[in-house]
VOLO-549353 format. One record per residue (C-alpha): z, x, y. Coordinates in steps of 0.25 Angstrom, whole numbers, plus 5000, padded with zeros to 4 digits. Layout:
residues N
     z     x     y
     Z     X     Y
...
end
This chain:
residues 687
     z     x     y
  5119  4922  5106
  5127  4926  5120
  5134  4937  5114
  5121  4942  5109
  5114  4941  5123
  5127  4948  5129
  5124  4960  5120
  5112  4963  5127
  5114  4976  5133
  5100  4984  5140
  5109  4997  5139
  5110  4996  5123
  5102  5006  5115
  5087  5002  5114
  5089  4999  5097
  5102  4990  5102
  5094  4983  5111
  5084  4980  5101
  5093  4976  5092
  5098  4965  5100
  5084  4960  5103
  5083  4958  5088
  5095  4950  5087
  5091  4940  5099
  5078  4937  5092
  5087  4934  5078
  5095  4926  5086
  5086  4917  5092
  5077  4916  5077
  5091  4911  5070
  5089  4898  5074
  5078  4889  5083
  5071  4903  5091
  5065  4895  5101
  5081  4887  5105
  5086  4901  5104
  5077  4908  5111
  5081  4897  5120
  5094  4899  5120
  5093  4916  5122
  5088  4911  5137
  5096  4901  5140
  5108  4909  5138
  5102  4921  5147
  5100  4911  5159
  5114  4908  5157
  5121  4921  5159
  5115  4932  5169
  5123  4943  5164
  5118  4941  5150
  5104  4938  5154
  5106  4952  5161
  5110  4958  5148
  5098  4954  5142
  5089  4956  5154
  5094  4970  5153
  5090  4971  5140
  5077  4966  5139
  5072  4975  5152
  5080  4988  5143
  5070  4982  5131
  5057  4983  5140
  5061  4995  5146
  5064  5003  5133
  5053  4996  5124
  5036  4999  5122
  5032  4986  5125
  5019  4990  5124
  5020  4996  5108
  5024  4979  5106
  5010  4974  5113
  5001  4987  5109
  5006  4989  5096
  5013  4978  5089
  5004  4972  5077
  4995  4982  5079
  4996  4995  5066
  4997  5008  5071
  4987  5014  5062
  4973  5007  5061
  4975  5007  5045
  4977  4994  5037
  4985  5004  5026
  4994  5008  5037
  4998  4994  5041
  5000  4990  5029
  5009  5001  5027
  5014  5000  5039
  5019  4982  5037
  5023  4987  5025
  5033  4997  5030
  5038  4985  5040
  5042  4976  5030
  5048  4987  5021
  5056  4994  5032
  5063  4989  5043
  5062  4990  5058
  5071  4998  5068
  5074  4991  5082
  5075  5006  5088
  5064  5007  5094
  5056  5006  5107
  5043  5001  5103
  5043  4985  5105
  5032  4984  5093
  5041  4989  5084
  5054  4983  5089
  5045  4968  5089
  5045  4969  5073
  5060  4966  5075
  5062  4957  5087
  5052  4948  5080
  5051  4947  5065
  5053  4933  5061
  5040  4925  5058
  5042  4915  5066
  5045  4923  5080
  5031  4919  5085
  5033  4904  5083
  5046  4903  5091
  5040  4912  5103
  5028  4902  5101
  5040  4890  5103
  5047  4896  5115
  5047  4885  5128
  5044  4888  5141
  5056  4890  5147
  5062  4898  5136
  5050  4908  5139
  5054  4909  5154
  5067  4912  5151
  5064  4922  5141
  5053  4927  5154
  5063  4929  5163
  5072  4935  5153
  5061  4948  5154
  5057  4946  5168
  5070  4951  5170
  5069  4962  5162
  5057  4967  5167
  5061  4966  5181
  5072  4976  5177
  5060  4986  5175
  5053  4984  5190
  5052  4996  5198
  5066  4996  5207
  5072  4993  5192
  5073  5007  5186
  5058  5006  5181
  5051  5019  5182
  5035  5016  5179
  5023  5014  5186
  5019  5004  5179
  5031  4993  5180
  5024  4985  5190
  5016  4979  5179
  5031  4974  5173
  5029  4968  5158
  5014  4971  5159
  5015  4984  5159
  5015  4986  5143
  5006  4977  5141
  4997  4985  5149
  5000  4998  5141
  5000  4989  5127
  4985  4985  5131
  4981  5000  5134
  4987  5004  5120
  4980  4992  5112
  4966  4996  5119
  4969  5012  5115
  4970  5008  5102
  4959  4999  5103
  4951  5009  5109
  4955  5020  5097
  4952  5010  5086
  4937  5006  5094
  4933  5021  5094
  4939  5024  5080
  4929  5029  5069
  4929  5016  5062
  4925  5009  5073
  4917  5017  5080
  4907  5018  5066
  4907  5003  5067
  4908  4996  5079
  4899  4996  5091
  4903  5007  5102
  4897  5004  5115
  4900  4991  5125
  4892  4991  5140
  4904  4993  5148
  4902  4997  5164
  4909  4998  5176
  4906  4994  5190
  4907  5000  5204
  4923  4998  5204
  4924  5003  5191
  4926  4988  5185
  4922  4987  5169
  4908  4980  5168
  4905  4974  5154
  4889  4976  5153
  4882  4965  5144
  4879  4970  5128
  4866  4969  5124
  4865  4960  5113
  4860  4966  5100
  4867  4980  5106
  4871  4990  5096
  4885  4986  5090
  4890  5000  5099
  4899  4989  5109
  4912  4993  5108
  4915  5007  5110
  4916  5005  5129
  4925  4993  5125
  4935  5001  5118
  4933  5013  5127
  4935  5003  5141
  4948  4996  5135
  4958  5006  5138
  4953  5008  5153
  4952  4995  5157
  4968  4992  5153
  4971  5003  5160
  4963  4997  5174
  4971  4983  5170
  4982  4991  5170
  4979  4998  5183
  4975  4986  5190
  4987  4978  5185
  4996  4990  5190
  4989  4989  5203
  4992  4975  5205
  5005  4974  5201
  5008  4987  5211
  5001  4979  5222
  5012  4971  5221
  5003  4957  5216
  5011  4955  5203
  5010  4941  5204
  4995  4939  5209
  4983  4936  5200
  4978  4949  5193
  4966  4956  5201
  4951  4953  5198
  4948  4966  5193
  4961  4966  5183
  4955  4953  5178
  4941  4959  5177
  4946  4971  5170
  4956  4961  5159
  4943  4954  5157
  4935  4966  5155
  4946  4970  5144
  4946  4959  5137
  4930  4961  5135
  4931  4974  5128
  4943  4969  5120
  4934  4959  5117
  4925  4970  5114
  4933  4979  5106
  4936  4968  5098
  4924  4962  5095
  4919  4977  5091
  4931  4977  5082
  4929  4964  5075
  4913  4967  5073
  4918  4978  5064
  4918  4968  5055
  4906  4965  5052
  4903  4980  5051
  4911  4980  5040
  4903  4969  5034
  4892  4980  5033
  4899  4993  5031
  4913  4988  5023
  4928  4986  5026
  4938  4996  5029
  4951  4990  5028
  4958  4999  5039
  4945  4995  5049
  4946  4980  5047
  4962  4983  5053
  4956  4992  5064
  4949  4980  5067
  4961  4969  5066
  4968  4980  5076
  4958  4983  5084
  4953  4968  5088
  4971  4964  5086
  4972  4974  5098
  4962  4969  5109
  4967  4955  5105
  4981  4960  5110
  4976  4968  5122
  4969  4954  5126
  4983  4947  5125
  4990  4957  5133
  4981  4956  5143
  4982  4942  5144
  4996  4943  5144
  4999  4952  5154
  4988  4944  5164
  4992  4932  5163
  4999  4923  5176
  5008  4918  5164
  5010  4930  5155
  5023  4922  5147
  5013  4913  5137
  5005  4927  5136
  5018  4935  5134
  5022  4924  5123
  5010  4924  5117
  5010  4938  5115
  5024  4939  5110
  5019  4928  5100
  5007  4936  5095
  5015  4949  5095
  5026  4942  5084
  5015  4936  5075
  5008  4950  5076
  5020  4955  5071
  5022  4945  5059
  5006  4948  5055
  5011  4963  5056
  5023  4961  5047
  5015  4956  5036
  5008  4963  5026
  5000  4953  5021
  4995  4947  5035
  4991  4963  5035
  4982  4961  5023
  4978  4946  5027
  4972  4951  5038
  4963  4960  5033
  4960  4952  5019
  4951  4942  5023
  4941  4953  5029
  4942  4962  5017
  4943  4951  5008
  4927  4947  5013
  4922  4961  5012
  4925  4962  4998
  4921  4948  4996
  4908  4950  5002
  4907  4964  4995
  4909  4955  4981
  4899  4944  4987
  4888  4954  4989
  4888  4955  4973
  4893  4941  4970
  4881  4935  4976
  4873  4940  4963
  4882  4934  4953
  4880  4921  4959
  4867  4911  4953
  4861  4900  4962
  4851  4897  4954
  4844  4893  4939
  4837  4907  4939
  4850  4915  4944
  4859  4907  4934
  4850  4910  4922
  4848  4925  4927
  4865  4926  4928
  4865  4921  4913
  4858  4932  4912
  4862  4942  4917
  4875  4938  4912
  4871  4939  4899
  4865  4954  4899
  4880  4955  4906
  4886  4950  4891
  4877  4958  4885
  4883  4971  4892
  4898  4967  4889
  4895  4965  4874
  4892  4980  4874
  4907  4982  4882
  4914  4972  4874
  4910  4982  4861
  4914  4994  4871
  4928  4989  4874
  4932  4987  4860
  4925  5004  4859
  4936  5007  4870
  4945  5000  4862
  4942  5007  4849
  4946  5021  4854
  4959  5019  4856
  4961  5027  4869
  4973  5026  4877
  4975  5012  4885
  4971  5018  4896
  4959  5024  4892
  4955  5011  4884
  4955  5004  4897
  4948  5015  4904
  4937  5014  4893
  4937  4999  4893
  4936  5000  4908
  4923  5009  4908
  4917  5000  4898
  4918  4987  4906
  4915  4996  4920
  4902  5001  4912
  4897  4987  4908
  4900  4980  4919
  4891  4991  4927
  4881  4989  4914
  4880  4975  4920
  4879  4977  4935
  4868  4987  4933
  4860  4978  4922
  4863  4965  4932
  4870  4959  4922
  4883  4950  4924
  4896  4951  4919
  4901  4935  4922
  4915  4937  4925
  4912  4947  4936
  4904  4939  4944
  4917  4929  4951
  4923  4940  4958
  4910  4944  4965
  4904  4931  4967
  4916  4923  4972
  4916  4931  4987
  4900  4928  4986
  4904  4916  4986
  4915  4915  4997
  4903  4918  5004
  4899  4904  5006
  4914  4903  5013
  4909  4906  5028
  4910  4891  5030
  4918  4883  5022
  4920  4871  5034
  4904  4868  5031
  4902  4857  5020
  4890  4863  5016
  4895  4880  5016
  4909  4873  5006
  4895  4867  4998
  4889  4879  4997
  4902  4885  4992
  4902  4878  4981
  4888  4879  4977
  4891  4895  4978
  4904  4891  4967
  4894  4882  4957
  4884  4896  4959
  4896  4904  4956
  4901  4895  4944
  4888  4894  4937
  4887  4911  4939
  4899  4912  4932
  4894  4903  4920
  4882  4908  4920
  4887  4923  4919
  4898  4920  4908
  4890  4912  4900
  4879  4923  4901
  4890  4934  4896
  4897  4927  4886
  4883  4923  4879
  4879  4936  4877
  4889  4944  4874
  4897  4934  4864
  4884  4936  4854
  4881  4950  4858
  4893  4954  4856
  4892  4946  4841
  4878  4952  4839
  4884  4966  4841
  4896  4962  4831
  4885  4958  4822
  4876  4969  4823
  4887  4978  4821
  4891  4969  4807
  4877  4972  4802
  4873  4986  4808
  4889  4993  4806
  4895  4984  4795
  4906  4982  4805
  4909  4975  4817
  4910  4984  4831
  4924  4980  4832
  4936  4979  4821
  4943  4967  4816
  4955  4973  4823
  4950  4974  4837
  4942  4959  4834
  4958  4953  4831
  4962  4960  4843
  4953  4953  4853
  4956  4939  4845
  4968  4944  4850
  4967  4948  4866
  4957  4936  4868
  4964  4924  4864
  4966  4912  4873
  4981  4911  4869
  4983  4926  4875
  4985  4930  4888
  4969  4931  4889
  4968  4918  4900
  4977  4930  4910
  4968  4943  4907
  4957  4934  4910
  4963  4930  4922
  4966  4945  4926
  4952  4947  4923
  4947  4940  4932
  4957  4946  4943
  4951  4960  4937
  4937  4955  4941
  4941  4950  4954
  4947  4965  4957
  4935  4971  4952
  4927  4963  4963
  4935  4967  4975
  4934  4981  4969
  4920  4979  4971
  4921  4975  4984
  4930  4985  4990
  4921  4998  4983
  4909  4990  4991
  4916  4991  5004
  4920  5003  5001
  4907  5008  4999
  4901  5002  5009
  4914  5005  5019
  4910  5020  5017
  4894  5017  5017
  4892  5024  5007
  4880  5018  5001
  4875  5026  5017
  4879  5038  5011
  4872  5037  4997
  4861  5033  5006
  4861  5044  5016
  4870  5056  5014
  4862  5068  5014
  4868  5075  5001
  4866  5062  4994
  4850  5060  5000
  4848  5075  4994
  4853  5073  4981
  4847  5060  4978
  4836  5059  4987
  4834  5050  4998
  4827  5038  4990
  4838  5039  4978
  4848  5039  4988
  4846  5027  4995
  4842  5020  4981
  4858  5024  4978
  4863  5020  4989
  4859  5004  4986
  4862  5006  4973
  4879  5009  4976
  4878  4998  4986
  4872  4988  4978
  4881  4992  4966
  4893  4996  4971
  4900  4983  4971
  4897  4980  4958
  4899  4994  4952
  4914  4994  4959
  4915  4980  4952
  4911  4984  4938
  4917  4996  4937
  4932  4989  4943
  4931  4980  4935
  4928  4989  4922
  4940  4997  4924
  4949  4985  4929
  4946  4978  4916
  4947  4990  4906
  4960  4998  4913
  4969  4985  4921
  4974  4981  4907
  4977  4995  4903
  4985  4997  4917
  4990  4983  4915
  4997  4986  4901
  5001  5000  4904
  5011  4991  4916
  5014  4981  4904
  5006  4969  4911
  5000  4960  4903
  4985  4961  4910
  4972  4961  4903
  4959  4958  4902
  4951  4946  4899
  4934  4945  4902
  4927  4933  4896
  4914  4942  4892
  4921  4954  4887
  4932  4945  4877
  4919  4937  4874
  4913  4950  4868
  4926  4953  4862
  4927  4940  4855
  4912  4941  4850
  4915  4955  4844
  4927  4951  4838
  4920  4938  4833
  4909  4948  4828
  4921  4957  4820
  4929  4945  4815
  4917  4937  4810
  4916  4922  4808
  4930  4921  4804
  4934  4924  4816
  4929  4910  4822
  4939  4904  4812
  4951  4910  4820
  4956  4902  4832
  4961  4914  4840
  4946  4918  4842
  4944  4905  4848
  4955  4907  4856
  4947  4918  4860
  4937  4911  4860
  4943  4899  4869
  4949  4911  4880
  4934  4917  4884
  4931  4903  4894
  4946  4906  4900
  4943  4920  4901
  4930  4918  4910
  4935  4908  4917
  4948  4916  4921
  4939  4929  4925
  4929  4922  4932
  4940  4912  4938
  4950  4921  4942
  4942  4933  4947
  4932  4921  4955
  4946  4917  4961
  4950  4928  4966
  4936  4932  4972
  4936  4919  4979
  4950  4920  4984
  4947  4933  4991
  4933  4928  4997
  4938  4916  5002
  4950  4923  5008
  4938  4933  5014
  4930  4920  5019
  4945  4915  5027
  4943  4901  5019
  4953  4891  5023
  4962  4884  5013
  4957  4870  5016
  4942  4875  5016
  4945  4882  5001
  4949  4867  4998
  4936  4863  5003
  4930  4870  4994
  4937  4867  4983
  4935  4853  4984
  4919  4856  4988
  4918  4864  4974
  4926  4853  4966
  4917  4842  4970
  4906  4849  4966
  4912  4852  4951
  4913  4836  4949
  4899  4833  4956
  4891  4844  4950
  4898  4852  4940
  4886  4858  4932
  4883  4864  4946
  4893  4876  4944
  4887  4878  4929
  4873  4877  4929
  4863  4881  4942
  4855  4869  4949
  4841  4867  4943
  4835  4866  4958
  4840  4881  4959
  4830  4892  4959
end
C-alpha cells in the first residue's frame, strides 16, 4: 500500500492519474474497506512527503475534473426517452468504460462499481471522515486565490460546483416543465410576486383554481439559484466565510425549495392525468427525471448550507453510488416503471372485466346464458376450422384462415353479448386486484375473497354454459347432416386425427397451458390498444374532426365515437386473440417448437364432431375417453394459467406485499373449508 501512495504524482497525465484512483479504491475493497480505508489515512498522517504527493494529486484531480457533470448529471438519461435508456444501460454493460476523461459522471462509473460501495461509506467512523476531510481541505486550499487560481468564483471553494450543478438541474427542469408534453397536461400558472427590494413573494392559490399552477415555478427556478449564488458570492467576498448565511439568502433557499416543491408536485399530478387521457411510457420517465432532479437540487442545497456539510457531503456520496447501481441495471430500469404501466393496463382490462363477473342469482343465471348462445357460436367455428383444414392451403395460410375464423366468432360474440368462458380470467382478474387498495384491513382482505368466490362461480357458470351447448349442437348438426347429406360434415380421417391431438396421454395438458398464456397476451393486447387510443384521443377526433363531422354528420359521429371507446378493448382482444390462436402454432413449428394449441370449448366441439362421424362405436374406444377425461384439465389450465398470469401483474400493479399475498391466501383458504359451495353456486339472499 505505501508504494502505491508513493506513486501519486499531480504532474502525471490526467488518464494516469485516474488510473491510479482506480486502483486505491480496489485496494481498500480487497479486503475489510472500512479497516482499509483506515489504514490509507493513517499512513498519510504518518509521512508529509507522501501526504504531499497525494495532496497534490487530489487538488490536480479537482482542478482538471467537471465536478458539476457528477452532481448535475450523474443517474440522470441524457435524452428524456425510456428507449434511449435502455439502449443506453445496455451499451454500459456490453462495452467498457475509458478513465480518459474529464467529466467526474462518467469517470464515477469506474471509481465505484462494486455493489456494496454505499455500505462501506455508510460504515466509515468519525475520525476516518476527518481524516479523509483534511485530506481535501488541503487540496482545495491549493486552489485559493494567491494559489495559482484564476476565477472569480474561487471564494466559494468546494461550493462552487455545486452551485453551477444546481443551476444545470433547474435548466433542465425548466426545459422538461415547458416541454409540449407537459405543457398539454399540466397546470401553467403559480401567484408568484416580488416585493419593494425585489424579494420573491409566494401569493396564496385559490383552492379549486384551475390546474394552470406550474408554469412561474419553472420559469423562477433558474433565477433564484442565480440570486443564491450572488448572495453566497457576496458573503464569502465580504470576507464572512465562517458567519451564519444572511437572512435574505435563507429567504430565497426557502423560497426554492417551494417551487421545487412546486415543480414536483406539477410533475407527479401528471399521473393522474394519465389516468384519464393514457400512458405514454417515454412521459412517465420524464416524470421519474423531472421530480429525481428537484429531489437532488433540494440535497445540494442542503449540502452546501449546512454548518456541518461532512454528514451532508457523505450522504450525498452514498446517494450518488446507489444512483449509479440503480443506473447500471436494466431491470431496475424496467422495475421502475412496471408497476405504473402494469395498473394501466390492468385497470384498462378491469374496465371490461367487471361485466364478466356475477354477484348475484339473476347475473349467474343470465352468464349461463349468455354462455351458452357463446357455445352456440363456436359450434358453427369448430365446423369452420376443420373447412380451413379441408383446403389444404400452405401452413401458413391455414393458420391465417384458422386465425380469421376464431377473430370472426369471438367478435360474433362480443357483438351478440355472448360469452366465450375462457376468456373471461384475463380480464377479470385485474378487476379483481381492484379490491387490493387495502389489503391491511380485515374487512378489504374479506371483500377479496368474496370478489375470488364471484370470479370462481363466473367461471363455472360460463364453462358449464359453453360446453352444454355446443357438445349437443355440435352432435345435432352431425346428425342433421347424417340424415339431410347421407354423410357426416367431417371424414373418418379427420374424426381419427382429433382422437389423436386431444388425448389426455399427449402433450395436450402443455398446449392448454400455452393457451392460457395466449389468453393472457391477448388481454394485455387489449389493454395496451385502449391506452393507446385513449393516449392519442382519438375517440376526440372521431367526435370532432371537421372532415369526419362532414362525412358522417354530427349525430353519427359522435354515436361512433362511443362506439370505438366502448368496443375498442374487446375488439383488440378478440381479434389478438383469433390470430394468436390460429398463426402462434404455425410460427412455432415453422422454428421446430413443440407449441400448440388447446381451448376447452373448441376440442369439445371437435370431439362431439368427431363422436357424430365415428358414431356409437366410437364410445367403446378408450382413446376417446382419454379425450374425453383431458377436456376438465384443459379448462382448468386455460382458465388457471391465464387467471394467473392476470393476477400476477395486477397485484404487482397494486404494490401488494409478499406477507399480505399470504394473507390473502390464508383469508381464501378458510373460506374454501367453511363455505365451499360459495365459490360454485350464487347466495340465495343475492338479488
Amino acid at each position: 500500500m505505501s508504494d502505491l501512495l508513493d506513486q501519486a504524482d499531480a504532474a502525471a497525465p490526467l488518464v494516469e492519474r485516474h488510473i491510479w484512483l482506480i486502483r486505491l479504491l480496489d485496494w481498500v475493497r480487497r479486503g475489510e474497506p472500512v479497516s482499509g480505508t483506515q489504514n490509507v489515512v493513517r499512513l498519510l498522517q504518518q509521512d508529509a512527503a507522501r501526504r504531499a504527493k497525494v495532496v497534490g494529486l487530489l487538488a490536480a484531480f479537482w482542478r482538471d475534473m467537471d465536478v458539476a457533470a457528477l452532481l448535475a448529471d450523474f443517474g440522470f438519461s441524457p435524452r428524456s426517452s425510456f428507449l434511449n435508456e435502455f439502449g443506453e444501460r445496455v451499451r454500459r454493460h456490453a462495452l467498457p468504460l475509458s478513465p480518459d476523461t474529464a467529466d467526474l459522471a462518467a469517470l464515477f462509473n469506474l471509481l465505484f462499481d462494486d455493489a456494496d460501495d454505499a455500505a462501506w461509506l455508510l460504515a466509515l467512523d468519525d475520525a476516518t471522515l476527518e481524516g479523509l476531510a483534511g485530506l481535501w481541505a488541503e487540496a482545495l486550499a491549493l486552489q485559493a486565490p494567491g494559489n495559482g487560481a484564476h476565477t472569480d468564483h474561487s471564494a466559494l471553494g468546494w461550493r462552487e460546483p455545486f452551485y453551477d450543478a444546481m443551476l444545470y438541474l433547474a435548466t433542465q427542469v425548466r426545459a422538461a416543465g415547458f416541454s409540449p408534453a407537459f405543457r398539454s397536461r399540466v397546470g401553467t400558472r403559480v401567484d408568484v410576486d416580488f416585493d419593494a427590494d425585489d424579494m420573491p413573494i409566494e401569493a396564496p392559490v385559490e383552492a379549486g383554481a384551475s390546474n394552470g399552477s406550474a408554469r412561474q415555478a419553472f420559469r423562477q427556478l433558474a433565477r433564484v439559484i442565480e440570486r443564491l449564488h450572488e448572495l453566497a458570492l457576496a458573503h464569502a467576498h465580504g470576507g464572512a466565510t465562517g458567519a451564519p448565511w444572511p437572512a435574505a439568502l435563507l429567504h430565497e433557499a426557502q423560497y426554492l425549495r417551494v417551487l421545487l416543491d412546486h415543480c414536483a408536485e406539477a410533475a407527479r399530478g401528471l399521473h393522474g392525468h394519465l389516468e384519464v387521457q393514457g400512458i405514454s411510457v417515454d412521459l412517465v420517465f420524464q416524470i421519474d427525471q423531472l421530480c429525481e432532479r428537484c429531489e437532488r437540487i433540494a440535497q445540494l442545497l442542503d449540502v452546501v448550507l449546512a454548518e456541518q456539510p461532512a454528514p451532508g457531503l457523505r450522504q450525498l456520496m452514498v446517494d450518488l453510488v446507489q444512483t449509479g447501481q440503480r443506473r447500471r441495471s436494466v431491470r431496475a430500469l424496467f422495475t421502475q416503471h412496471y408497476a405504473l404501466l402494469a395498473r394501466k393496463v390492468a385497470e384498462r382490462s378491469a374496465e371490461t372485466g367487471e361485466h364478466y363477473i356475477t354477484r348475484s342469482t339473476s347475473e349467474y343465471v343470465d352468464m349461463l346464458k349468455r354462455a351458452g348462445g357463446g357455445g352456440a357460436v363456436l359450434a358453427g367455428t369448430t365446423f369452420m376450422k376443420f373447412v380451413v383444414l379441408a383446403i389444404g392451403l400452405s401452413p401458413f395460410w391455414a393458420g391465417m384462415g384458422a386465425g380469421v375464423n376464431y377473430a370472426i366468432s369471438f367478435v360474433i360474440v362480443q357483438w351478440l353479448h355472448l360469452t366465450v368462458a375462457t376468456k373471461q380470467p384475463a380480464m377479470t382478474a385485474p378487476a379483481m386486484a381492484a379490491k387490493l387498495a387495502n389489503t391491511r384491513d380485515d374487512a378489504a382482505i374479506e371483500s377479496f375473497v368474496d370478489e375470488v368466490a364471484h370470479l370462481i362461480r363466473s367461471q363455472t357458470a360460463g364453462i358449464v354454459g359453453n360446453l352444454a351447448v355446443v357438445a349437443p349442437l355440435v352432435l345435432l348438426m352431425q346428425g342433421l347432416a347424417w340424415f339431410a347429406l347421407g354423410k357426416p360434415l367431417i371424414g373418418e380421417h379427420s374424426a381419427h386425427h382429433v382422437l389423436e391431438t386431444l388425448t389426455l396421454l399427449g402433450p395436450t395438458a402443455w398446449y392448454a397451458a400455452f393457451t392460457g398464456v395466449l389468453l393472457f397476451v391477448s388481454s394485455l393486447i387489449a389493454g395496451w390498444v385502449e391506452n393507446w387510443f385513449v393516449l392519442h384521443k382519438l375517440d376526440s377526433a372521431l367526435r370532432w374532426n371537421p372532415y369526419i363531422r362532414a362525412w358522417l354528420g354530427v349525430a353519427r359521429a359522435a354515436r361512433w365515437a362511443s362506439w370505438w371507446r366502448a368496443n375498442i378493448s374487446g375488439l383488440a382482444a378478440n381479434v389478438s386473440l383469433g390470430f394468436l390462436l390460429g398463426l402462434v402454432p404455425v410460427i412455432a413449428g415453422f422454428m421446430a417448437l413443440p407449441l400448440d394449441v388447446r381451448h376447452v370449448t373448441l376440442s369439445t366441439g371437435q370431439l362431439m364432431a368427431a363422436l357424430g362421424t365415428l358414431g356409437p362405436t366410437a364410445l367403446h374406444d378408450p382413446v376417446f375417453w382419454w379425450c374425453v377425461a383431458a377436456l376438465p384439465v384443459t379448462g382448468l389450465l386455460n382458465v388457471g394459467v391465464s387467471f394467473g398470469l392476470a393476477l400476477l401483474v395486477a397485484v404487482r400493479s397494486r404494490s401488494v406485499r409478499v406477507k399480505d399475498r399470504a394473507r390473502l391466501r390464508a383469508a381464501i383458504w378458510r373460506r374454501v373449508r367453511r363455505q365451499p359451495l360459495s365459490f360454485l353456486l350464487p347466495p340465495r339472499s343475492a338479488s
